[in-house]
C-alpha positions in Angstrom: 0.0 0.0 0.0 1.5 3.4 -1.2 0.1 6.4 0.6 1.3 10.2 1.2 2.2 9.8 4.9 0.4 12.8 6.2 -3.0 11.6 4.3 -3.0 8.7 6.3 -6.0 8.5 8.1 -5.1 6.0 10.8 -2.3 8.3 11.7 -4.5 11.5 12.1 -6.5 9.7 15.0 -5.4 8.5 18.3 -6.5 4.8 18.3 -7.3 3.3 21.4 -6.7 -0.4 20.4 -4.4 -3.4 19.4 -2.9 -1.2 16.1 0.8 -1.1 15.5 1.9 0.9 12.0 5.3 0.4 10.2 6.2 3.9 8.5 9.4 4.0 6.7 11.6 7.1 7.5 15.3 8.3 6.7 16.0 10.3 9.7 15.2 11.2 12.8 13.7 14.7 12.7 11.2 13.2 9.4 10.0 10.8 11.8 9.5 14.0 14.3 7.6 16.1 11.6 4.9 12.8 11.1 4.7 11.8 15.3 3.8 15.6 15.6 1.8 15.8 12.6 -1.7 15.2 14.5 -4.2 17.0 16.8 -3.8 13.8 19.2 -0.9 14.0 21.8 -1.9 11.7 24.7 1.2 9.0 24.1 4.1 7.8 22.5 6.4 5.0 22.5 9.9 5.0 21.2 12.1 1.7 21.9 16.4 1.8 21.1 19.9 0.9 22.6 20.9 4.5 21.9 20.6 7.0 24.4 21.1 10.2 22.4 18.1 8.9 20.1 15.8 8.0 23.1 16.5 12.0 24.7 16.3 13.3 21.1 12.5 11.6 20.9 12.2 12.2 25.1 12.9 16.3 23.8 10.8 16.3 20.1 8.1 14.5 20.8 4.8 16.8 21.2 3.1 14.4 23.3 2.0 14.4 27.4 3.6 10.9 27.7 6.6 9.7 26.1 7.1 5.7 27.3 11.2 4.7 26.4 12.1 1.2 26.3 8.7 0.1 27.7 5.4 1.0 29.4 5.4 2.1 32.7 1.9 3.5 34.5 1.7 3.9 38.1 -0.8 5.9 40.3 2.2 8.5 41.2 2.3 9.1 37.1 1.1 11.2 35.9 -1.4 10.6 33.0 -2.1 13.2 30.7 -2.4 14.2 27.2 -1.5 17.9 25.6 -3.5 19.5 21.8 -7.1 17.2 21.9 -5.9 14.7 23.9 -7.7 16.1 27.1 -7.3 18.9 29.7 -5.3 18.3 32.8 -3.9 14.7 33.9 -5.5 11.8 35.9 -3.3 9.9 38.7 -0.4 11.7 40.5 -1.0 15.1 42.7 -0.9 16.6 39.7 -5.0 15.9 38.9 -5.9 17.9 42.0 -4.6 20.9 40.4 -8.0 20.6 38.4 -9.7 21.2 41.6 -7.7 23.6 43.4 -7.6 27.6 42.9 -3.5 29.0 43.6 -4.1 32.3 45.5 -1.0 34.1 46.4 -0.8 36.5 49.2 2.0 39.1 50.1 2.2 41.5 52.3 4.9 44.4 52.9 6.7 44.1 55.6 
Protein backbone atom coordinates (compact mmCIF):
# COMPACT_ATOMS: atom_id res chain seq x y z
CA UNK A 1 0.00 0.00 0.00
CA UNK A 2 1.51 3.38 -1.24
CA UNK A 3 0.13 6.38 0.61
CA UNK A 4 1.29 10.17 1.23
CA UNK A 5 2.22 9.83 4.94
CA UNK A 6 0.37 12.82 6.15
CA UNK A 7 -2.96 11.59 4.30
CA UNK A 8 -2.96 8.71 6.29
CA UNK A 9 -6.03 8.53 8.11
CA UNK A 10 -5.10 5.99 10.82
CA UNK A 11 -2.27 8.34 11.67
CA UNK A 12 -4.53 11.45 12.07
CA UNK A 13 -6.55 9.66 15.01
CA UNK A 14 -5.38 8.53 18.34
CA UNK A 15 -6.53 4.76 18.34
CA UNK A 16 -7.31 3.26 21.42
CA UNK A 17 -6.73 -0.43 20.41
CA UNK A 18 -4.42 -3.37 19.40
CA UNK A 19 -2.90 -1.21 16.14
CA UNK A 20 0.77 -1.14 15.49
CA UNK A 21 1.86 0.90 12.04
CA UNK A 22 5.27 0.39 10.16
CA UNK A 23 6.17 3.86 8.50
CA UNK A 24 9.39 4.03 6.68
CA UNK A 25 11.56 7.05 7.47
CA UNK A 26 15.25 8.30 6.72
CA UNK A 27 15.95 10.30 9.66
CA UNK A 28 15.18 11.19 12.83
CA UNK A 29 13.70 14.66 12.69
CA UNK A 30 11.22 13.25 9.39
CA UNK A 31 9.98 10.77 11.79
CA UNK A 32 9.52 14.00 14.25
CA UNK A 33 7.56 16.09 11.60
CA UNK A 34 4.87 12.78 11.12
CA UNK A 35 4.75 11.80 15.30
CA UNK A 36 3.78 15.59 15.55
CA UNK A 37 1.78 15.83 12.59
CA UNK A 38 -1.67 15.19 14.46
CA UNK A 39 -4.17 17.02 16.83
CA UNK A 40 -3.76 13.83 19.16
CA UNK A 41 -0.95 13.98 21.79
CA UNK A 42 -1.89 11.70 24.65
CA UNK A 43 1.20 8.97 24.15
CA UNK A 44 4.11 7.76 22.50
CA UNK A 45 6.45 5.02 22.48
CA UNK A 46 9.95 5.04 21.21
CA UNK A 47 12.12 1.66 21.86
CA UNK A 48 16.44 1.80 21.11
CA UNK A 49 19.89 0.89 22.55
CA UNK A 50 20.89 4.49 21.91
CA UNK A 51 20.61 6.99 24.44
CA UNK A 52 21.12 10.19 22.44
CA UNK A 53 18.13 8.86 20.13
CA UNK A 54 15.79 7.97 23.12
CA UNK A 55 16.49 11.96 24.66
CA UNK A 56 16.28 13.31 21.14
CA UNK A 57 12.52 11.60 20.87
CA UNK A 58 12.17 12.23 25.05
CA UNK A 59 12.88 16.25 23.82
CA UNK A 60 10.81 16.30 20.14
CA UNK A 61 8.08 14.45 20.78
CA UNK A 62 4.82 16.85 21.25
CA UNK A 63 3.13 14.40 23.31
CA UNK A 64 2.02 14.36 27.37
CA UNK A 65 3.65 10.91 27.66
CA UNK A 66 6.56 9.73 26.09
CA UNK A 67 7.06 5.71 27.31
CA UNK A 68 11.15 4.71 26.42
CA UNK A 69 12.10 1.19 26.27
CA UNK A 70 8.74 0.13 27.66
CA UNK A 71 5.42 0.97 29.42
CA UNK A 72 5.45 2.10 32.75
CA UNK A 73 1.95 3.50 34.48
CA UNK A 74 1.74 3.86 38.09
CA UNK A 75 -0.85 5.86 40.28
CA UNK A 76 2.23 8.47 41.21
CA UNK A 77 2.35 9.11 37.09
CA UNK A 78 1.09 11.24 35.87
CA UNK A 79 -1.45 10.58 33.03
CA UNK A 80 -2.09 13.24 30.75
CA UNK A 81 -2.37 14.24 27.17
CA UNK A 82 -1.47 17.86 25.56
CA UNK A 83 -3.47 19.54 21.78
CA UNK A 84 -7.10 17.17 21.85
CA UNK A 85 -5.93 14.67 23.85
CA UNK A 86 -7.68 16.15 27.10
CA UNK A 87 -7.30 18.93 29.67
CA UNK A 88 -5.29 18.35 32.76
CA UNK A 89 -3.90 14.69 33.90
CA UNK A 90 -5.47 11.77 35.92
CA UNK A 91 -3.28 9.93 38.74
CA UNK A 92 -0.40 11.67 40.51
CA UNK A 93 -0.96 15.09 42.72
CA UNK A 94 -0.90 16.64 39.71
CA UNK A 95 -5.01 15.95 38.90
CA UNK A 96 -5.87 17.90 41.99
CA UNK A 97 -4.55 20.87 40.40
CA UNK A 98 -7.98 20.63 38.37
CA UNK A 99 -9.68 21.22 41.61
CA UNK A 100 -7.71 23.62 43.37
CA UNK A 101 -7.58 27.57 42.89
CA UNK A 102 -3.54 28.98 43.56
CA UNK A 103 -4.08 32.30 45.52
CA UNK A 104 -1.02 34.05 46.43
CA UNK A 105 -0.81 36.45 49.21
CA UNK A 106 2.04 39.07 50.13
CA UNK A 107 2.22 41.46 52.33
CA UNK A 108 4.87 44.42 52.91
CA UNK A 109 6.73 44.07 55.56
Amino acid sequence: MTFNKNEAEILQHEIFGPVALIVPFKTKEEVIVLANNTDAGLASYVFSKDVETLDFFASSLEFGEVQLNGVKYDIYLPHGGVKNSGIGVDCSTYALDDYLAKKRVTKAL
